[in-house]
gemmi code that builds the backbone of each chain (N, CA, C; Angstrom):
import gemmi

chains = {
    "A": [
        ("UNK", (2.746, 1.802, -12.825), (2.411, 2.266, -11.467), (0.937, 1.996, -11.146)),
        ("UNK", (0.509, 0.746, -11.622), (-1.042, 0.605, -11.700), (-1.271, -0.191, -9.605)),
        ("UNK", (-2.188, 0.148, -9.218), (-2.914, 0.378, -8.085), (-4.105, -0.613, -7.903)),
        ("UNK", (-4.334, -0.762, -6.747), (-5.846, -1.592, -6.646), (-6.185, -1.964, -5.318)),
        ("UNK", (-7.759, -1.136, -4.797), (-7.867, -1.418, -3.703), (-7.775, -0.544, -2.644)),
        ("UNK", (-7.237, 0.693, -3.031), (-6.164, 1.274, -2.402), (-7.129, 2.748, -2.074)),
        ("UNK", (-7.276, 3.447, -0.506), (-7.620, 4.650, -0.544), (-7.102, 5.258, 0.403)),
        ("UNK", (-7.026, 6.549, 0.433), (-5.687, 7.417, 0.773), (-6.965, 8.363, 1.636)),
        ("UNK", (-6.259, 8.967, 2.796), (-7.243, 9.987, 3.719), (-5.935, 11.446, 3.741)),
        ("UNK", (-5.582, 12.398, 4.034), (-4.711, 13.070, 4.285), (-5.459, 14.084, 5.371)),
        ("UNK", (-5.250, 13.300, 6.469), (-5.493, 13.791, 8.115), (-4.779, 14.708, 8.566)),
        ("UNK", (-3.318, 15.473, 8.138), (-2.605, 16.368, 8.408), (-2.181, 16.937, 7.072)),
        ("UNK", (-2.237, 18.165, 6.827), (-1.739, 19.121, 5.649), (-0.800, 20.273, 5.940)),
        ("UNK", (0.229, 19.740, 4.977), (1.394, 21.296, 5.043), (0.610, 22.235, 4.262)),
        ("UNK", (1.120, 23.306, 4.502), (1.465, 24.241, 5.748), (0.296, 24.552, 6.544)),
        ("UNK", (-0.831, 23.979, 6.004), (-1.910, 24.736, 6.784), (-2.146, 24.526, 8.216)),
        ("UNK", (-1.624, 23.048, 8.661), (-1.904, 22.873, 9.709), (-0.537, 23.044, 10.976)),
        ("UNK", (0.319, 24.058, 10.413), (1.151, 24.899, 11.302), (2.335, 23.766, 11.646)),
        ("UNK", (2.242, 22.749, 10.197), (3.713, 22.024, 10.417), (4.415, 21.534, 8.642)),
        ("UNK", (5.723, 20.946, 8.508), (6.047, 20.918, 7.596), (5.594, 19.616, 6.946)),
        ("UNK", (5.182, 18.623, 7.584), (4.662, 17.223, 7.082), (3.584, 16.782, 7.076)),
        ("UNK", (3.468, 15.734, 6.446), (1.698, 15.716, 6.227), (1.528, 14.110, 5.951)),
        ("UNK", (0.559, 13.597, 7.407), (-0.096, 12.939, 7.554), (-1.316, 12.023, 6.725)),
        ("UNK", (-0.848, 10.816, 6.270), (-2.052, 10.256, 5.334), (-2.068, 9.010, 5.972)),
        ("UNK", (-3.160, 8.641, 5.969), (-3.712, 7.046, 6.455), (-4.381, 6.530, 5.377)),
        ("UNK", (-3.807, 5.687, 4.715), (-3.743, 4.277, 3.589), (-4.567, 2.594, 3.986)),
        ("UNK", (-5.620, 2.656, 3.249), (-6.014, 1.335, 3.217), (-6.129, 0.476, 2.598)),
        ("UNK", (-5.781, -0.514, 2.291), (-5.186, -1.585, 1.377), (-6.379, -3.053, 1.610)),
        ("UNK", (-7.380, -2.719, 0.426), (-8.134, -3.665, 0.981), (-7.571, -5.019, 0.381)),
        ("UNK", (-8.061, -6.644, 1.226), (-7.289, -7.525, 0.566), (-7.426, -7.905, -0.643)),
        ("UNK", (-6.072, -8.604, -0.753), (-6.073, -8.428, -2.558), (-5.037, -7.209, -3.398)),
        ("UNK", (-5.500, -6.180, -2.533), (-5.088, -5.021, -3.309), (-3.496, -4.804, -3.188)),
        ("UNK", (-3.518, -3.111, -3.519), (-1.708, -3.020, -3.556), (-1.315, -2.397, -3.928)),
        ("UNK", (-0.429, -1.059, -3.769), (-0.556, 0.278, -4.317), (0.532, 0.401, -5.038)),
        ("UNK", (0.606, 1.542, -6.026), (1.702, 1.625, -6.929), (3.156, 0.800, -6.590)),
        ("UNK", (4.130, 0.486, -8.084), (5.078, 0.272, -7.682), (5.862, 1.820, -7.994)),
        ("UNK", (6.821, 2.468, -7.356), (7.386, 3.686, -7.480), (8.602, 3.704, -6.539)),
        ("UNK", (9.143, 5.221, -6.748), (10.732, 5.607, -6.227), (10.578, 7.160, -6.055)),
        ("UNK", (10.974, 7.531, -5.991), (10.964, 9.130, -5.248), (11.980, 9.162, -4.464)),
        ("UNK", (12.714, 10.480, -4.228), (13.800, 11.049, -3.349), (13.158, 10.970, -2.073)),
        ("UNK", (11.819, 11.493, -1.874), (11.361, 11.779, -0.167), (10.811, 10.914, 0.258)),
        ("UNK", (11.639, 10.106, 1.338), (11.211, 9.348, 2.358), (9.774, 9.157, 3.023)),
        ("UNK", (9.802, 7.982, 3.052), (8.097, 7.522, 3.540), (8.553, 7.148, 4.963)),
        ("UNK", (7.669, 7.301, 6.350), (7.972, 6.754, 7.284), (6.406, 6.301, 7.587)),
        ("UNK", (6.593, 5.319, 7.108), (4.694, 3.732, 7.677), (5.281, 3.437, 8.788)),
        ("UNK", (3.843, 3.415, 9.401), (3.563, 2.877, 10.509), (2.326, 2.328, 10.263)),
        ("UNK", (2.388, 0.774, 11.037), (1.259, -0.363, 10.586), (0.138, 0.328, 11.558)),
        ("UNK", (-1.109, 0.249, 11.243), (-2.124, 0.447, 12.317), (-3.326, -0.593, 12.309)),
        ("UNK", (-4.042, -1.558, 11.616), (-4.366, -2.638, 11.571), (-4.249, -3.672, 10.555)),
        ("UNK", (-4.411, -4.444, 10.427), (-4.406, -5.763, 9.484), (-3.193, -6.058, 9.364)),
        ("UNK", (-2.779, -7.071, 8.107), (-1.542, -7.306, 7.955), (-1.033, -7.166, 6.482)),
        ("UNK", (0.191, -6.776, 6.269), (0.766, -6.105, 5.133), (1.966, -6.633, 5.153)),
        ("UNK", (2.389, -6.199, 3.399), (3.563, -6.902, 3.299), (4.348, -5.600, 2.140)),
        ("UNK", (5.525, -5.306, 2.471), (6.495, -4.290, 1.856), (7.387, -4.771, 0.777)),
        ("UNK", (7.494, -4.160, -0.322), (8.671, -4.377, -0.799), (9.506, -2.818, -0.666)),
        ("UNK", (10.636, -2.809, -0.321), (11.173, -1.396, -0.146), (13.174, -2.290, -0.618)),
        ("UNK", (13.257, -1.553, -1.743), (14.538, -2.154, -2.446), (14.604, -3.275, -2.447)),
        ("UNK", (15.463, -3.811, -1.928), (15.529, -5.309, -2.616), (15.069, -6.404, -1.394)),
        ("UNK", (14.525, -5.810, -0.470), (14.392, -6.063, 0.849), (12.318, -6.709, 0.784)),
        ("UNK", (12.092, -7.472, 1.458), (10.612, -7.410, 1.567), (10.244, -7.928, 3.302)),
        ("UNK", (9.236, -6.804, 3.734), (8.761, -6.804, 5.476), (7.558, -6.946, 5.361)),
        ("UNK", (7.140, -8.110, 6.659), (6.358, -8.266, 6.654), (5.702, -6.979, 7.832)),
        ("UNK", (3.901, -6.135, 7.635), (4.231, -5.699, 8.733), (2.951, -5.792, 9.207)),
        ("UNK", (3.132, -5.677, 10.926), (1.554, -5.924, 11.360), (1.796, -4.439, 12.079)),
        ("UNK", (0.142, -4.439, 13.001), (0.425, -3.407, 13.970), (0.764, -3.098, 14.352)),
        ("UNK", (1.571, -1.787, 14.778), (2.804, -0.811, 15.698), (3.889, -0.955, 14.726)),
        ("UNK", (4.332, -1.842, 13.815), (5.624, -2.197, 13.260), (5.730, -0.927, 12.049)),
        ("UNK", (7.002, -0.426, 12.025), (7.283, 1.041, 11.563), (8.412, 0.774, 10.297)),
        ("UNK", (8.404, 1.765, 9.166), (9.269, 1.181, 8.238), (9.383, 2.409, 7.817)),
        ("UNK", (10.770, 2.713, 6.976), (11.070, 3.977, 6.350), (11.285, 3.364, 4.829)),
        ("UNK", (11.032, 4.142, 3.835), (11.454, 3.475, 2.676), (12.704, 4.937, 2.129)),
        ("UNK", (14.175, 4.110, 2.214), (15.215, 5.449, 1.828), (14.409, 5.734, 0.536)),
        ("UNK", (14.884, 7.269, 0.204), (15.503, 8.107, -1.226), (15.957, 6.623, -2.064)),
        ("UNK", (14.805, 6.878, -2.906), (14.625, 5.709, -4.731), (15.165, 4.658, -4.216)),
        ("UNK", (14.390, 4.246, -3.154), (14.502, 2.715, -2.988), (13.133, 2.399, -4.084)),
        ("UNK", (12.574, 1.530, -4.706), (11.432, 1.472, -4.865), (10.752, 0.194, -4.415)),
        ("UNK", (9.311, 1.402, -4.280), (8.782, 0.476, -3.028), (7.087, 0.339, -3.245)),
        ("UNK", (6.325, -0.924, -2.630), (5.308, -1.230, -2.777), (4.680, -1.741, -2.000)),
        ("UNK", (3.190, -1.497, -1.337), (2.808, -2.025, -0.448), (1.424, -2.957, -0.760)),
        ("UNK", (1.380, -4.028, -0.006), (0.471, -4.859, -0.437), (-0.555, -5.807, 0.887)),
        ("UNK", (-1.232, -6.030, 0.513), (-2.346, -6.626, 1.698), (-1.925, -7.670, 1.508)),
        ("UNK", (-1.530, -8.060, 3.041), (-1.161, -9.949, 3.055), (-2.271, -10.618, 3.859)),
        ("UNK", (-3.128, -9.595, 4.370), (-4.010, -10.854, 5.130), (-5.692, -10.913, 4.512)),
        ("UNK", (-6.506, -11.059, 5.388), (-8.262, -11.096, 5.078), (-8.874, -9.849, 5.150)),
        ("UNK", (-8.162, -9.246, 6.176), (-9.073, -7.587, 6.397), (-8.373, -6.936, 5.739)),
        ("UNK", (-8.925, -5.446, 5.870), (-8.063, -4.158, 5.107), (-6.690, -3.968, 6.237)),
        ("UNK", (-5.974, -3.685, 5.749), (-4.430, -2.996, 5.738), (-4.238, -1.758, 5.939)),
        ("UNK", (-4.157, -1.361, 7.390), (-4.142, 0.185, 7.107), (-3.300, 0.675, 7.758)),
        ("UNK", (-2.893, 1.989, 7.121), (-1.096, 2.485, 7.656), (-0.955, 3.899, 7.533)),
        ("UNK", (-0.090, 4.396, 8.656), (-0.503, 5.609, 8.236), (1.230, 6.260, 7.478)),
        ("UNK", (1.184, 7.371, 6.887), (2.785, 7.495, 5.884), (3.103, 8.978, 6.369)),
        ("UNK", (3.745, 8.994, 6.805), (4.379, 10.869, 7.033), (5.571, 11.229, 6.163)),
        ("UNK", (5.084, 12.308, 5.293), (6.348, 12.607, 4.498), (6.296, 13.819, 4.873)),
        ("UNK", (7.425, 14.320, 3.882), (7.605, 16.163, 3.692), (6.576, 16.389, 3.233)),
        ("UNK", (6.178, 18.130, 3.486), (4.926, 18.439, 2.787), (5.822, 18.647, 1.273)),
        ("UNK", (6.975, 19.719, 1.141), (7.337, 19.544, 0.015), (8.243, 18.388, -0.394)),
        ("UNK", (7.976, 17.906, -1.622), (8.401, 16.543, -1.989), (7.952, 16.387, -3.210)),
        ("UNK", (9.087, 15.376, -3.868), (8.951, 15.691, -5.733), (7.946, 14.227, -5.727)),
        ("UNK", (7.749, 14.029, -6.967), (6.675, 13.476, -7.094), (7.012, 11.746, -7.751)),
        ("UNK", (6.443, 10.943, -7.111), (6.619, 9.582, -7.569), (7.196, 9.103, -9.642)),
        ("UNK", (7.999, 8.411, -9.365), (8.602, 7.879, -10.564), (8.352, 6.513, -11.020)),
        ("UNK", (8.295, 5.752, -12.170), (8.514, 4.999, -12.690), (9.281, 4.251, -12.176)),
        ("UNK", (9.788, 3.045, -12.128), (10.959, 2.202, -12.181), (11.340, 2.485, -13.801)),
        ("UNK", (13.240, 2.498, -13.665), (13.596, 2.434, -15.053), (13.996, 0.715, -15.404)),
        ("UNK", (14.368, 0.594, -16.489), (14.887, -1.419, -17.199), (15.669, -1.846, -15.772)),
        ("UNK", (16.532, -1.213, -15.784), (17.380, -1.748, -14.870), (17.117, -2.235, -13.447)),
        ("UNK", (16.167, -1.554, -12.871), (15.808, -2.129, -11.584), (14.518, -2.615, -12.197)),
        ("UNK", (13.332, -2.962, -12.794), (12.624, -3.541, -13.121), (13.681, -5.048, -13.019)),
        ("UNK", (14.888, -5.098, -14.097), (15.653, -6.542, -14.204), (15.759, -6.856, -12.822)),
        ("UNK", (16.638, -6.135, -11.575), (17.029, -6.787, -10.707), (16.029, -7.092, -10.235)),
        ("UNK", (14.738, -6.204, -10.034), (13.316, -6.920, -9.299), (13.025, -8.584, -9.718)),
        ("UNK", (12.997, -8.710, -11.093), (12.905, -9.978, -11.381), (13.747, -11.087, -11.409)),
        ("UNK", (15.227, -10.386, -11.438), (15.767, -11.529, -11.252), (16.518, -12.091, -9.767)),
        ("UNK", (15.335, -11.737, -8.927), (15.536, -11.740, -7.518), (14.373, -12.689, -6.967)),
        ("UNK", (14.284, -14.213, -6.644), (13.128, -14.887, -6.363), (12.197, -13.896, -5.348)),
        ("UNK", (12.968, -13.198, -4.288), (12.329, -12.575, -3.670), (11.633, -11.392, -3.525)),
        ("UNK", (12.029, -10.897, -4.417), (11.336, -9.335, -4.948), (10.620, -9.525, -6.113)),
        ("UNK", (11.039, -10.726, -6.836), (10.072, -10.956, -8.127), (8.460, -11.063, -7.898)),
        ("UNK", (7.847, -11.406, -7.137), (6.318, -11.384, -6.814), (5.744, -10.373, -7.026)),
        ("UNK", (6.837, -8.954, -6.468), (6.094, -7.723, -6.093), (6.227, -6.541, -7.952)),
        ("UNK", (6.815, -7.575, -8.831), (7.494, -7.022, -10.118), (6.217, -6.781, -11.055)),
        ("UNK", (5.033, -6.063, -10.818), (3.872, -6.100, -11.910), (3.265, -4.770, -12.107)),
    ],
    "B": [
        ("UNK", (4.821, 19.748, 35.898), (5.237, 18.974, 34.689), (5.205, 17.691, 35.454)),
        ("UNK", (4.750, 16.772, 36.416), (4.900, 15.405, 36.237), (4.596, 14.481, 35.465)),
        ("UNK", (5.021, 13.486, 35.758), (4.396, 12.231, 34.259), (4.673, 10.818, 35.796)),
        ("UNK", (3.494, 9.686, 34.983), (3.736, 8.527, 35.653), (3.410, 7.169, 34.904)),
        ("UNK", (4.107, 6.583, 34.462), (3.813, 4.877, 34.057), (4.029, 5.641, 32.448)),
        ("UNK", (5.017, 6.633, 32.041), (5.599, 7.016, 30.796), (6.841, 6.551, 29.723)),
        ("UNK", (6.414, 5.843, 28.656), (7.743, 5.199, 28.239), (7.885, 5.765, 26.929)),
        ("UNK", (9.048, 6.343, 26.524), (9.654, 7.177, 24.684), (10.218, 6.921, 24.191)),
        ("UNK", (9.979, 6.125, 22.925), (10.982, 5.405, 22.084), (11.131, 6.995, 20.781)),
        ("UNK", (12.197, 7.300, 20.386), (11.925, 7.888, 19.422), (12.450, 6.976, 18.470)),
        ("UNK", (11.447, 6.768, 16.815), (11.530, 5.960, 16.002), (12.203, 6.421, 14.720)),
        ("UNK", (11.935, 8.026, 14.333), (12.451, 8.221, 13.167), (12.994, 9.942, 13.766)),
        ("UNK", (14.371, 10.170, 13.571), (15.099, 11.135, 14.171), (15.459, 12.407, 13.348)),
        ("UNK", (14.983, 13.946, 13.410), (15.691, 14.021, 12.452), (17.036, 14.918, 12.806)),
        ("UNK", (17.952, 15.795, 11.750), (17.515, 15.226, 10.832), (18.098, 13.770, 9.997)),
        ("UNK", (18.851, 13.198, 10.906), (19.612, 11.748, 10.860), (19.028, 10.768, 9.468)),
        ("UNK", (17.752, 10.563, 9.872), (16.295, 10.007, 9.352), (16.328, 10.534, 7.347)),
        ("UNK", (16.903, 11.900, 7.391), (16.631, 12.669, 5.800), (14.874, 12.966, 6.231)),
        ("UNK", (14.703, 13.621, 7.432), (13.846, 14.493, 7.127), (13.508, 15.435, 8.334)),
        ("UNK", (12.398, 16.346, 8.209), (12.573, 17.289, 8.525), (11.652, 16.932, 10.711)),
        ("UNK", (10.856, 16.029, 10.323), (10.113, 15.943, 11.176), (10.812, 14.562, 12.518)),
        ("UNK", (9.835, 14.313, 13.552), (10.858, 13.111, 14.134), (9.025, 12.520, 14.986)),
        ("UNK", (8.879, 11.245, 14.418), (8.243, 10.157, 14.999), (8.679, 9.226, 16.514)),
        ("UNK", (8.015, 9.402, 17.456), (8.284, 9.374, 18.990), (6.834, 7.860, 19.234)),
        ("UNK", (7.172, 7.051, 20.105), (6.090, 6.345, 20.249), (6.215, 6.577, 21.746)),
        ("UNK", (4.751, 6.783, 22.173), (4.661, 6.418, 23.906), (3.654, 5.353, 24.190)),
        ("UNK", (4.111, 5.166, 25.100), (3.401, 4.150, 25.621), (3.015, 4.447, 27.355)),
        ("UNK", (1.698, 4.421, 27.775), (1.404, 4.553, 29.120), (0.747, 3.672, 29.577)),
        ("UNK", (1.499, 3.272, 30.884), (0.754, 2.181, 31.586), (-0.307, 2.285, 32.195)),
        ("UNK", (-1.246, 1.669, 32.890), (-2.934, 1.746, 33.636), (-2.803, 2.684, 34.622)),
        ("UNK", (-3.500, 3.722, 34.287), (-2.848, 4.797, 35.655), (-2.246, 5.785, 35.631)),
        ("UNK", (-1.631, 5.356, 34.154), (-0.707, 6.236, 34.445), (-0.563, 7.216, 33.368)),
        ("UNK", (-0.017, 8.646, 33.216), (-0.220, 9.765, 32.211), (1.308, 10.797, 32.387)),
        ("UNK", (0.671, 11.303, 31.335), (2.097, 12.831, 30.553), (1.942, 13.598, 31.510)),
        ("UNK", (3.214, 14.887, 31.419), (3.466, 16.037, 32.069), (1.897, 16.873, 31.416)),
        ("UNK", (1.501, 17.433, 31.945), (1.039, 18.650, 31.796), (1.425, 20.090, 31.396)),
        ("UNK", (1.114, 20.089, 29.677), (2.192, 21.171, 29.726), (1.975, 21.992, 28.166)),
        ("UNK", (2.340, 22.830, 27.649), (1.803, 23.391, 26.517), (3.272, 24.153, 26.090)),
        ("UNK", (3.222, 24.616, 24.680), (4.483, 24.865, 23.483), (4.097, 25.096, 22.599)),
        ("UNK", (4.991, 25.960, 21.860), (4.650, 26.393, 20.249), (4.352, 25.173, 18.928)),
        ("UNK", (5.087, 24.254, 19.318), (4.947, 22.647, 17.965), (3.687, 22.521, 18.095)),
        ("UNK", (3.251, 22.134, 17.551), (2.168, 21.298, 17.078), (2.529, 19.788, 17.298)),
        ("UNK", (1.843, 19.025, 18.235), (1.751, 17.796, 18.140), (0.477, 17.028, 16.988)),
        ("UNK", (1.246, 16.187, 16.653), (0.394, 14.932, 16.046), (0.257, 13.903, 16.051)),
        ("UNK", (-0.861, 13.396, 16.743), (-0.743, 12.069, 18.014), (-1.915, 11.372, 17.219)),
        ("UNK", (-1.401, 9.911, 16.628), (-2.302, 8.790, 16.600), (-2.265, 7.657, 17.166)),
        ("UNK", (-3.696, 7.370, 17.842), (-3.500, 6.235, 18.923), (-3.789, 4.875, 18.285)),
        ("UNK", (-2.790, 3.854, 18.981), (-2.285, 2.593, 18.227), (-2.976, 1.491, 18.927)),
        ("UNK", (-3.059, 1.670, 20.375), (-2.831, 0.527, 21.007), (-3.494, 1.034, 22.465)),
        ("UNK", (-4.599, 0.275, 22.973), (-5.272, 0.441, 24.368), (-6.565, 1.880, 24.144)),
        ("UNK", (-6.497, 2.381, 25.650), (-7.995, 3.087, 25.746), (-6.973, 4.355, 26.208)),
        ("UNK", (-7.102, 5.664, 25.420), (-6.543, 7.222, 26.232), (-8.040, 8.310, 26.139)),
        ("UNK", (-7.208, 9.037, 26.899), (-8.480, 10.561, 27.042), (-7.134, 11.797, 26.810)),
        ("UNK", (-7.372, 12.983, 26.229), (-6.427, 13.749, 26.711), (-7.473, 14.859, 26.508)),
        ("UNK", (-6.615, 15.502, 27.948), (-6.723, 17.036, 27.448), (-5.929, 17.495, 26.356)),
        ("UNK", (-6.947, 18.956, 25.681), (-6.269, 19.818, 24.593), (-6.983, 21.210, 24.609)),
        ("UNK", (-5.995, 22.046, 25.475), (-6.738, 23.036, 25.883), (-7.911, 23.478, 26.481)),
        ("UNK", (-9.549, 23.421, 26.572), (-10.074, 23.548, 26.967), (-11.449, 22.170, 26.428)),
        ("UNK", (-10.479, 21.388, 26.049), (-11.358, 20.046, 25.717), (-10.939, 19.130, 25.848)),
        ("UNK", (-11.890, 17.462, 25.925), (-11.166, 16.581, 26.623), (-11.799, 15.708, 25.615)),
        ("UNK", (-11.031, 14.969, 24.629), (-11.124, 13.894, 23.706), (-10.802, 12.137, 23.884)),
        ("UNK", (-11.612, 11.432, 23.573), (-11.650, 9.678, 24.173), (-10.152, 9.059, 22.638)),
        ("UNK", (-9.517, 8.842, 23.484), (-8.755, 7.960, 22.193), (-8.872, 6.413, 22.082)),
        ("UNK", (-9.325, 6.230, 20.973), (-9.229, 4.703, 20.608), (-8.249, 4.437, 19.661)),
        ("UNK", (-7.869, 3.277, 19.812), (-6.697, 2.743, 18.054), (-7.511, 3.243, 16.665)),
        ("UNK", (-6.905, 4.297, 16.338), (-6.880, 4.746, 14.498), (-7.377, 6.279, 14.689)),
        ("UNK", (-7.740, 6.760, 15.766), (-8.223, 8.138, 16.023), (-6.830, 9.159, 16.039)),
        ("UNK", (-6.872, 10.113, 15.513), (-5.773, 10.966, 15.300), (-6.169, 12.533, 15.738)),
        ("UNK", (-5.136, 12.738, 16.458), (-5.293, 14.469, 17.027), (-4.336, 15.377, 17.054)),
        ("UNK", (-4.666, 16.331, 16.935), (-3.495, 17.415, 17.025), (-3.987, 18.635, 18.194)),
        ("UNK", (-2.760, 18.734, 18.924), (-2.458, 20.010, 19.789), (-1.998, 21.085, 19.139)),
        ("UNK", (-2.950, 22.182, 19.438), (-2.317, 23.934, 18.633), (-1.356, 24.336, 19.552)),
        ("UNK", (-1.029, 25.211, 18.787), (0.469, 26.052, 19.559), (-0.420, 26.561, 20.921)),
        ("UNK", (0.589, 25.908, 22.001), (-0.132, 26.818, 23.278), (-0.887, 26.100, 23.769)),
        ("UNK", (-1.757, 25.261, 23.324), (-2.561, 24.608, 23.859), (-2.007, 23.906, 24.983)),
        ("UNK", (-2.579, 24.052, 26.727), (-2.013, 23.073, 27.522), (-2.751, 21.582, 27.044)),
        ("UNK", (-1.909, 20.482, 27.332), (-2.422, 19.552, 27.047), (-1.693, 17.976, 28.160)),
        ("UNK", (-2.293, 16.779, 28.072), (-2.045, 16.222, 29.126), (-3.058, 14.440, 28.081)),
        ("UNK", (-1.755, 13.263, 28.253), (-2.330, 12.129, 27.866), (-2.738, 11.384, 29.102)),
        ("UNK", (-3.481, 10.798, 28.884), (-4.051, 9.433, 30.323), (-4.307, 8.499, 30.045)),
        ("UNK", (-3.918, 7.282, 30.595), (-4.249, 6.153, 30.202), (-6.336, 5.939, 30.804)),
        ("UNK", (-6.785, 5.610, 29.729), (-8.357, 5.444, 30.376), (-8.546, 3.805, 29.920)),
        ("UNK", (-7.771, 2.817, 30.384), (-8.160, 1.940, 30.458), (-6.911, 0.757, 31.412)),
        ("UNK", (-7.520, -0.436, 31.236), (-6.488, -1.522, 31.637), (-5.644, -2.229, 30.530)),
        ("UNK", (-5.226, -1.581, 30.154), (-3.864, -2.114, 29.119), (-3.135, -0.888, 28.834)),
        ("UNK", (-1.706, -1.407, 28.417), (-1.114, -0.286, 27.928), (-1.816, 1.098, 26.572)),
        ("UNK", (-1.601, 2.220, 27.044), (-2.035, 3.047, 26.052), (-0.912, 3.384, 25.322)),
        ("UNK", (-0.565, 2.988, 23.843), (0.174, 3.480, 23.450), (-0.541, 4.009, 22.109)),
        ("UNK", (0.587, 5.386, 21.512), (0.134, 6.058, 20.419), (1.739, 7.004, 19.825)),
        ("UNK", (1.445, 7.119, 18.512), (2.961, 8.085, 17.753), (2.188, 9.458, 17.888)),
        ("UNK", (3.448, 10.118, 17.807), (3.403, 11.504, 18.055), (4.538, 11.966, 17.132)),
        ("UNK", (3.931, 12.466, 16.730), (5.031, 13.211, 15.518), (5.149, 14.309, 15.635)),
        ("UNK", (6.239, 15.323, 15.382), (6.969, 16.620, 15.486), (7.731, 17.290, 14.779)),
        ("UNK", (7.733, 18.505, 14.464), (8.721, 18.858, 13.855), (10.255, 18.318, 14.597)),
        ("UNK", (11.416, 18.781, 13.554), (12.660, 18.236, 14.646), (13.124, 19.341, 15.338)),
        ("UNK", (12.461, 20.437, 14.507), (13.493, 21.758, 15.382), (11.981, 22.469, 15.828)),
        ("UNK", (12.013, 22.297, 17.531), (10.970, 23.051, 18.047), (11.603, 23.539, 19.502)),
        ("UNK", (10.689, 24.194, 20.088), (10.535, 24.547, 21.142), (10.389, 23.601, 22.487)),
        ("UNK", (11.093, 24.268, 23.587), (10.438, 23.379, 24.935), (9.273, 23.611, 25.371)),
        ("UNK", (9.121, 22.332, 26.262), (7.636, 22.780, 26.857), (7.818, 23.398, 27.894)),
        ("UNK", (6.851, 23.884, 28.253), (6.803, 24.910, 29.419), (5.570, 24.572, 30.460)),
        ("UNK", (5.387, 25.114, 31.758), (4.046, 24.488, 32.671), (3.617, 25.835, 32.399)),
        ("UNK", (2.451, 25.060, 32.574), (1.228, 26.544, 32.664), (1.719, 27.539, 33.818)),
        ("UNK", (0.622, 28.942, 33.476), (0.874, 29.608, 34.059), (-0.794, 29.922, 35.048)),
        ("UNK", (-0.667, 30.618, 35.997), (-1.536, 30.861, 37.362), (-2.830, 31.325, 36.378)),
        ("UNK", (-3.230, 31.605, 35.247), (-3.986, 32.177, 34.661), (-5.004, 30.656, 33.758)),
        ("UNK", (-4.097, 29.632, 33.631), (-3.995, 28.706, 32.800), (-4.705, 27.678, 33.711)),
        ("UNK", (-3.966, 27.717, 34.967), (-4.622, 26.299, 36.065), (-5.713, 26.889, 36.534)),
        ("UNK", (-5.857, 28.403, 36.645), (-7.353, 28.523, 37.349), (-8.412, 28.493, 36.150)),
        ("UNK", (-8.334, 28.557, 34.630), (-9.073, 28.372, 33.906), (-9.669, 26.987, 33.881)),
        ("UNK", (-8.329, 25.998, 33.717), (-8.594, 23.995, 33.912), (-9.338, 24.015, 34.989)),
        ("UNK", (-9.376, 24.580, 36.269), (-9.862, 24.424, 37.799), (-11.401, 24.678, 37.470)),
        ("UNK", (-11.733, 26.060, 36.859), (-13.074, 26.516, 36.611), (-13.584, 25.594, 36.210)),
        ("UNK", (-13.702, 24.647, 35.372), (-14.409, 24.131, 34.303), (-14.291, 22.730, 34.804)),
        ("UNK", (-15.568, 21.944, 35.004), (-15.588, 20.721, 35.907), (-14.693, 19.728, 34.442)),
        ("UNK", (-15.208, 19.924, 33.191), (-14.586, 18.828, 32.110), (-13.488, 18.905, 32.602)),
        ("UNK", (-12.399, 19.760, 32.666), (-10.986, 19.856, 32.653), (-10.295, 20.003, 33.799)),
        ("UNK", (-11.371, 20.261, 35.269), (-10.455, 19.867, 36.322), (-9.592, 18.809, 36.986)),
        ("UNK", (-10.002, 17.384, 36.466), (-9.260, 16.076, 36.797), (-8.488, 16.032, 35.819)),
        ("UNK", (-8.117, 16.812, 35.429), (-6.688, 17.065, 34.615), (-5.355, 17.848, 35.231)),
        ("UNK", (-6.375, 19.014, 36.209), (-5.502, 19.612, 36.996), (-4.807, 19.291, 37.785)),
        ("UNK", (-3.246, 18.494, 37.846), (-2.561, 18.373, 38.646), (-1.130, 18.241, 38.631)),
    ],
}
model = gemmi.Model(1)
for chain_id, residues in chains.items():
    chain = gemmi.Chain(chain_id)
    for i, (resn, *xyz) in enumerate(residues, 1):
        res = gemmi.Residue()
        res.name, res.seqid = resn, gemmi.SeqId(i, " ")
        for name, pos in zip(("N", "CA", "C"), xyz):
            atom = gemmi.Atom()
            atom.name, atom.element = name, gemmi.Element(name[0])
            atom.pos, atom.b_iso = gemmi.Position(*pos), 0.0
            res.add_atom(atom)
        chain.add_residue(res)
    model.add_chain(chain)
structure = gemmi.Structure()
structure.add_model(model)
structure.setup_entities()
């Protein structure tokens, strides 16, 4: 689950700020690229500048500004800087929510033996 | 409660989505702005795209792309487009809230008093 590049703001906080979800804005400078992981609770990104690129299951999006993405329950998923500037996005989850996982052998294999998800396999 | 040059996509629903909250994008055209109006939710509004101002209770904040705000319970509040391009921005919510409601005779003569917040009054 190794990282790089990567810094996290959390602009909205459960419960304190009189709601159940909580607001973080993510910047992905280029180059960089944040954990690979899976978790039950849903991520909902939304692009806010530069350009980025998703892996979310076996699927990979490209995303620029305004463009919105959910990553389901243990899809696993990774986000990465595709262009020159920083990458920045903001993620709304549950405030309560279990905590990021590993990939196990088995989806590590299909990651790689997928030309298209194999890039994002490190 | 009027609104003019107002467009609502809602993006992530809940609880359809698997979660608790629901992501809404607006978009306002040159000119044009939200109902006027205040509720128990808490809004959480980050602006994406163009030039806004809003009222939020007894203050009036400039929105640019990546600036993020929140409305307290009650707070009357009101978006405007302050420029020539579309203003658009997400607004996020709980899924199970309250309606809005228009101010009350106590509420518009407070906005009226106060020169910041009277060109809001209408």
């Amino acid at each position: 689950m190794a990282w790089r590049g990567l810094s996290r703001h959390t602009l909205v906080r459960a419960p304190e700020a009189g709601v159940s979800f909580e607001v973080r804005y993510f910047e992905i400078a280029p180059g960089g690229f944040s954990s690979l992981e899976k978790h039950a609770h849903v991520h909902v990104v939304f692009a806010a500048r530069g350009r980025g690129r998703a892996l979310i299951g076996d699927q990979v999006v490209d995303l620029d500004p305004l463009d919105l993405v959910e990553t389901p329950p243990f899809a696993p998923h990774r986000w990465v800087n595709a262009g020159e500037e920083p990458f920045g996005f903001l993620c709304t989850v549950e405030g309560e929510r279990d905590r990021p996982q590993p990939l196990d052998d088995a989806e590590w294999d299909a990651l790689l033996a997928n030309p298209l998800t194999a890039p994002f396999a490190y």
